[in-house]
Each structure stands twice: as structure tokens, then as C-alpha cells.
N, C-alpha and C positions, 0 to 999 in steps of 0.2 A: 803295630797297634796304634790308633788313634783315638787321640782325646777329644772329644765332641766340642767342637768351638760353637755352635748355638744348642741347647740342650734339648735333645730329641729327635733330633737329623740324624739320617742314616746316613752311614758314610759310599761314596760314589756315587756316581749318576749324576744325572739333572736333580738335582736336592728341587728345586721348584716342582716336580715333578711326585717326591716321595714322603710319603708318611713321616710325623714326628714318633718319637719313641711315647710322648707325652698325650697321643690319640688314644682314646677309650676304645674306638674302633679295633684297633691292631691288634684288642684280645684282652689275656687278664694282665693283671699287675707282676710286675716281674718280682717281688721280694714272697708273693704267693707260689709262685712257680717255681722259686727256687725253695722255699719250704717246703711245700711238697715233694722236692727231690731230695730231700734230708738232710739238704746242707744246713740246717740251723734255725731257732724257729722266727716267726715273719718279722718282730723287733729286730735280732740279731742282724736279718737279711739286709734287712735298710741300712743299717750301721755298715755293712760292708759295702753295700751298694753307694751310703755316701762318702766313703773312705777309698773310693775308688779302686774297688778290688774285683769289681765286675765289670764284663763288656760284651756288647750285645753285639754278633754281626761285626768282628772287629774294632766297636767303637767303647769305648771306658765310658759309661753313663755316670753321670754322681748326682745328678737331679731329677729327685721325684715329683708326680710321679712318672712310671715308667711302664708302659704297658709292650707286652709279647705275646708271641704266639708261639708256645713252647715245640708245634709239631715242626715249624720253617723256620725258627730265630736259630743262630748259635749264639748259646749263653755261655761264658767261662769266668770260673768265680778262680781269683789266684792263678788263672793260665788256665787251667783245669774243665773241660767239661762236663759241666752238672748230667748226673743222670737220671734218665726218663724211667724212673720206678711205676710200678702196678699198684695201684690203691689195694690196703688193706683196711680189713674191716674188723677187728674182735671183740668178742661180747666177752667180758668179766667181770666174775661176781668177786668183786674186792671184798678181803675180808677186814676186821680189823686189826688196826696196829699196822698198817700198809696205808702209803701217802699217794695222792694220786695226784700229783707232782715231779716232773722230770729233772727237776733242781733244789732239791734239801739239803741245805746247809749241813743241816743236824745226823744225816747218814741214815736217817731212817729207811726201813725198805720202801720201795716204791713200785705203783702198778705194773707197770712195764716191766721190770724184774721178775717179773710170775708170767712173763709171755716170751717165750725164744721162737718166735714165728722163724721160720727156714729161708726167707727172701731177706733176714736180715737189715731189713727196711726199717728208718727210725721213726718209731710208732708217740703217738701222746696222745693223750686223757683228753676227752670232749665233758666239760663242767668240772667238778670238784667235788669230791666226798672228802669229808674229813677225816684222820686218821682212825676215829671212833665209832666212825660208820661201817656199815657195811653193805652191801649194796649193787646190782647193775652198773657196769661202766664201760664204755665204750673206748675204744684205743684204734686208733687209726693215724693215716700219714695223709689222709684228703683234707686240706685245707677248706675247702669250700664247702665243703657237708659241717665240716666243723665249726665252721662261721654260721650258718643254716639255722645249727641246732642249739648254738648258745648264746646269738642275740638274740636280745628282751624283742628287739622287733616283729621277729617272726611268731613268737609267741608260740613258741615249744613247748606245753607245759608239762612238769616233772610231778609225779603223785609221788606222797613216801607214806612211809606206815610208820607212826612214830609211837614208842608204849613210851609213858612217861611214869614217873615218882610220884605215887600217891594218886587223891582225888579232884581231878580237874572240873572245876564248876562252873555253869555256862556261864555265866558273867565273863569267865576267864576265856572261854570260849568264842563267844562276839567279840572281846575284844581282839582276839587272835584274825577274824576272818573280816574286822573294818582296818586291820593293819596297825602297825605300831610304829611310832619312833625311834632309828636303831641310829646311833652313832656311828661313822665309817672314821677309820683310821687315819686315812687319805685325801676325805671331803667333807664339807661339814653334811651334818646328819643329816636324814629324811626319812619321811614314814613309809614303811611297807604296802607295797601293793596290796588291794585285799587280797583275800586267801579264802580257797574253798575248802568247805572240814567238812568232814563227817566223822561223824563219834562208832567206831566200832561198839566197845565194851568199856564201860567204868565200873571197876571193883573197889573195897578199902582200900587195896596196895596201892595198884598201878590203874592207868588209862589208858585205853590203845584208841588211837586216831587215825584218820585218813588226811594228811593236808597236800596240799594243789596247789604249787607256785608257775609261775613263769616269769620269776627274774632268780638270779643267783648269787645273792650277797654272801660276803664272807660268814661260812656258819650259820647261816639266817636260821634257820629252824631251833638251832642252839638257843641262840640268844633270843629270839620270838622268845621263845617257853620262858628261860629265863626272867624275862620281863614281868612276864605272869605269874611271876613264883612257882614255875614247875621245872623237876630237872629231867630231862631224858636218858632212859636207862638206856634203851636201842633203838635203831631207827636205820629204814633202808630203802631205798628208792623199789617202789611196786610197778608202776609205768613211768617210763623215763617220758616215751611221748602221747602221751594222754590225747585223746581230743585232735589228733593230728595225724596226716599222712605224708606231709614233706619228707620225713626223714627217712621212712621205707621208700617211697617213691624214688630219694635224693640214693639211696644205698644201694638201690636196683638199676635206676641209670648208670650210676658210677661204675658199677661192678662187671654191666654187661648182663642186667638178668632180663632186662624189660625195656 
């Protein structure tokens, strides 16, 4: 085994001659490549790729980043070589009381717990439903569809049908679809992207709505309502990709359909 004395050089040969590992050219990003083989997810992978526990082609890389080309490189994370899994793809209708989260603290169940796919492959949740939701959810081990579908950049966007507490009034209404001010835990706050609504049905009790996002804040629909003095009784994603064909498109290349 050898340790890379300039970071990115493949080891033998005329080095003036060969690829850095740090060339975009060479392929994808190795902390992807190795999450999509199910060693761990793309955070975790850096952390070991910078703790020096991976090496590409007999060389120990610890500087990101790192691009390979999973079908020619040998990668071995720990000694070990990562292996080359088949993309999976599951649709589930999460119900609630179930986390769509691969790491809870709290031991609550979780989506993947309600999937025992037969290839054994380690599957996770593309966006977030909350425990109180219920709803379409996607579970897969493709990184790259997964990045696809849940940057704000692509602009994936997700419909839900949300019934709400009582009678919501259009005042409450505009202000929902010119966006609100939501506090983030982690950054200072900002206003919500608009939002496209449509009013199903308003009765005394309840309200049932159509809303249209394409970004995914913690709980945002929760706390949207909230804001406006409404509380939501149920609520469940109806088109996860509205208005969009990357993600079939993205699901049929990956899979081999198209």
C-alpha cells in the first residue's frame, strides 16, 4: 500500500503522464461511489476517506476531492473491496408513526424497516416525511437520482393534499402561496419560497388543500400552517414529481428500462 505523496497521482508509471485522482474527468466523486455501494452514507464516506481508510488502485487517498471510475478503479475501504450493487428503486406509502430516517435516536420505526428487499442492499429515503405524515416515499441505494430529486436546484416539485383544523380564509391563503418567514434551527431564518395552492373543499370543521413546494424545509408545511393559525390534521404527498420528468427518466436509465 502506498500513501499518495502529491494528492491525486496514481501510483506507477510515468505520473507526468497520468490522471490526478482530483480530475472531474476520471468520473464521479469517490465518497458517492462508495455510498452507493452501501458502505455508509456520502458524509460518513468523506470522514473515512479523510481518516485514511480508503485507497484507490493501491494508493491511500485522504484529499478531497477524489474522482473514480467505479467500473476500472480498485477502491478498498479498511482492506476490503467495496462492492458493485445493482440500484434499487422502492415506492412506499409510509404510514404514520414511522420515521423516514435511517438514524433515530429515539428507536422509533423507520421506512426501511417495512422494506426487506432480497439483494439486501442498504436502501434510504430520498426527502423526509415526518412521523405524522403519510405519504409516497421513495427508498433507494442510487445516490445520484437521489441528489436529482432533492435539490432545490432541479426543482423537483412535490404536491401534497393537506386537510387542515377548522376554516382557513383566503387572507390566510395568499399569505401561504407569497411564502412566510420560517425560523431554521441551524441558520438564521428566511422566507419561504412561494407556494402553489389550490383549495379543494372548505367546510366548518376542516379544509382540504392542494400545496406545491419545491424546496424541503424541516416540517415546512407544518409550520407554514401553523403560522397562519391552522393546525393540520393529515397530510400526504399526491405527486412527489409534479410538473417534471427527470426522475422517471433518471429511474428508467438507471434501472435499464430506456
Amino acid at each position: 500500500m502506498g500513501i499518495d505523496p502529491q494528492p491525486g497521482w496514481i501510483s506507477g508509471g510515468d505520473k507526468s503522464k497520468e490522471p490526478r485522482f482530483n480530475d472531474p474527468k476520471r468520473g464521479k466523486r469517490l465518497q458517492t461511489v462508495m455510498a452507493d455501494a452501501g458502505v455508509a452514507s456520502r458524509r460518513a464516506c468523506e470522514a473515512l476517506i479523510e481518516e485514511g481508510a480508503v485507497e484507490v488502485n493501491g494508493i491511500t487517498v485522504r484529499t478531497l476531492p477524489v474522482f473514480v471510475d467505479p467500473a476500472q478503479d480498485r477502491i478498498l475501504v479498511n482492506g476490503e473491496p467495496i462492492r458493485r450493487e445493482a440500484l434499487v428503486y422502492v415506492m412506499l406509502w409510509k404510514p404514520k408513526g414511522v420515521v423516514s430516517t435511517n438514524a433515530d435516536p429515539a428507536g422509533r420505526p423507520r421506512a426501511i424497516d417495512l422494506v426487506g428487499h432480497p439483494s439486501g442492499v442498504r436502501l434510504f429515503p430520498v426527502g423526509r416525511l415526518d412521523a405524522d405524515s403519510t405519504g409516497m416515499l421513495l427508498l433507494t441505494n442510487d445516490g445520484e437520482l437521489a441528489h436529482r430529486l432533492a435539490h432545490p436546484r432541479f426543482e423537483v416539485h412535490k404536491t401534497y393534499e393537506v386537510v387542515l383544523d377548522g376554516d382557513l380564509d383566503d387572507a390566510a391563503l395568499r399569505k401561504l402561496e407569497k411564502g412566510l418567514h420560517l425560523a431554521d434551527r441551524d441558520r438564521p431564518g428566511r422566507r419561504t419560497e412561494p407556494v402553489r395552492l389550490q383549495l379543494i373543499s372548505r367546510e366548518r370543521r376542516t379544509t382540504k388543500i392542494l400545496m406545491e413546494l419545491h424546496e424541503g424545509r424541516n416540517r415546512q408545511i407544518r409550520r407554514m400552517l401553523h403560522a397562519v393559525g391552522s393546525g393540520v390534521m393529515r397530510g400526504h404527498p399526491v405527486e412527489w414529481w409534479h410538473h417534471t420528468t427527470v426522475a422517471v427518466d433518471l429511474v428508467a436509465r438507471h434501472a435499464g428500462w430506456g
